[in-house]
N, C-alpha and C positions, 0 to 999 in steps of 0.2 A: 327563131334563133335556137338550134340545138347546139347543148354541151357537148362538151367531147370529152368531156372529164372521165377520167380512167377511175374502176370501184379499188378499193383497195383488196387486197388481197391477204390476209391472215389466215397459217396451215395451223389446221387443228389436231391431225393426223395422220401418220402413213400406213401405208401396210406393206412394209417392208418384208416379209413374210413371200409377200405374190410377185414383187419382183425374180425371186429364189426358184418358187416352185411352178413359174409360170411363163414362158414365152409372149409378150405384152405382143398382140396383131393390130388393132386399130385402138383407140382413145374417144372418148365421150365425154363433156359438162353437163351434170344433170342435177336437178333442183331435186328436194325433198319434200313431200308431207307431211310435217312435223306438228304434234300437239306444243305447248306454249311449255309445259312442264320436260319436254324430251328439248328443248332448245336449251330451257335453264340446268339441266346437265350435261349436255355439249359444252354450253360457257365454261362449267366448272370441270372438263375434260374428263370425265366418266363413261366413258364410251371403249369397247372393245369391238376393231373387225376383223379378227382374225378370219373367221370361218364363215363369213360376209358371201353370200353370193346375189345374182339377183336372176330371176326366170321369170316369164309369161306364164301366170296362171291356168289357163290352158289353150289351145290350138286357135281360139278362135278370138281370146279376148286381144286386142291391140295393148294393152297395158303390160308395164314391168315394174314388179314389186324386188322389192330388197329384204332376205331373208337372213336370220341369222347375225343382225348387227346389235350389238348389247350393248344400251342404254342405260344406265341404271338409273331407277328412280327417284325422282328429287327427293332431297332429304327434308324438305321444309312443305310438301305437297300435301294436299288432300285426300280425301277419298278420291278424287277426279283423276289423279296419279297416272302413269302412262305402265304398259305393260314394257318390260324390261325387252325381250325377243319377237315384239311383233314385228308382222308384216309390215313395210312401209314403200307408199307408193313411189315410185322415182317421177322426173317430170323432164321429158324428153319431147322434139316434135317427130309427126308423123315419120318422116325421111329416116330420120336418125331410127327409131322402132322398128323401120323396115329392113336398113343395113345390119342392125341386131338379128332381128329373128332369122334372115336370111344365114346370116354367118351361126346362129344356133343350130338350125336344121338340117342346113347342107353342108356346113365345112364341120361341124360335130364340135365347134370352140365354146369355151366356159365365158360367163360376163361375172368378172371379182371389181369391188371394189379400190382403188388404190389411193388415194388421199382424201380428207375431205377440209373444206377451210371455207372462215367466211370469206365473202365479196359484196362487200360493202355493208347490207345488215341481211343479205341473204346467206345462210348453208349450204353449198353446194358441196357436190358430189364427184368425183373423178370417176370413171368408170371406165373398164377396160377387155373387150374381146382378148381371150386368151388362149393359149396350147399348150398343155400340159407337157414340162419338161421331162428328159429322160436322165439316166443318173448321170451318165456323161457329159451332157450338156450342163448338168449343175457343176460339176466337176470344175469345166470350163470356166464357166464363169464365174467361180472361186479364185481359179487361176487368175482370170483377168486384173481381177480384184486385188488381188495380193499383189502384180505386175504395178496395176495406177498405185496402188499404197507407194511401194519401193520408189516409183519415180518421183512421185509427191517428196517422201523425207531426202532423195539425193538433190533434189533443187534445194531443201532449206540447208 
């Protein structure tokens, strides 16, 4: 007998930031390698990704680490404590790592973080293929932006 029970879903954060300065191409869920002490400062929402990205260490390894995501360290931790800006592994299958690197190499797109939230009592990770916007296109989609606001207050 398998459940079909849906995980809950709880956003911890976005990076509203990468929507702005980034052309969003494809989408990823990817799990994290997290020490016990980088988990118990996610709970308490001490976490910054701004300047979040994630690369393949080099040409040959299959793996993709996540660089630049600041954790800060538990305030109640040991010596055992986690480092604030380490590497941490993402946890993706084969397929998905291939459609990454391919779109790394040959179409020349960036992989940022954009939300991450629990699912159920795991951390997961949003991840996203992106293209670097140009100042016009931010432009635009400032516009848009201000467009849905104005429609949003004339319906109330």
């Amino acid at each position: 007998m398998a459940q079909t029970s849906e995980r809950k879903i709880r956003p911890i954060t976005t990076n509203r930031k990468a929507f702005y300065e980034y052309e969003v191409i494809s989408r990823f869920e990817a799990g994290l390698m997290l020490a016990g002490t980088e988990v118990k400062s996610i709970r308490a929402g001490k976490l910054n990704m701004l300047d979040a990205y994630a690369s393949f260490p080099n040409k040959k390894s299959n793996e993709l680490y996540l660089y630049n995501l600041h954790i800060s360290t538990y305030e109640f931790g040991n010596r055992e404590n986690h480092e604030p800006n380490a590497k941490r592994k993402l946890l993706l299958n084969a397929a998905e790592l291939t459609r990454i690197r391919t779109g790394i190499e040959e179409k020349g797109l960036t992989v940022v973080p954009l939300s991450m939230y629990f699912s159920g009592p795991y951390i997961k990770i949003e991840i996203a293929l992106v293209r670097g916007k140009q100042s016009h296109d931010k432009r635009a989609s400032i516009k848009d932006k201000d467009i849905k606001k104005s429609l949003r207050e004339a319906r109330l």
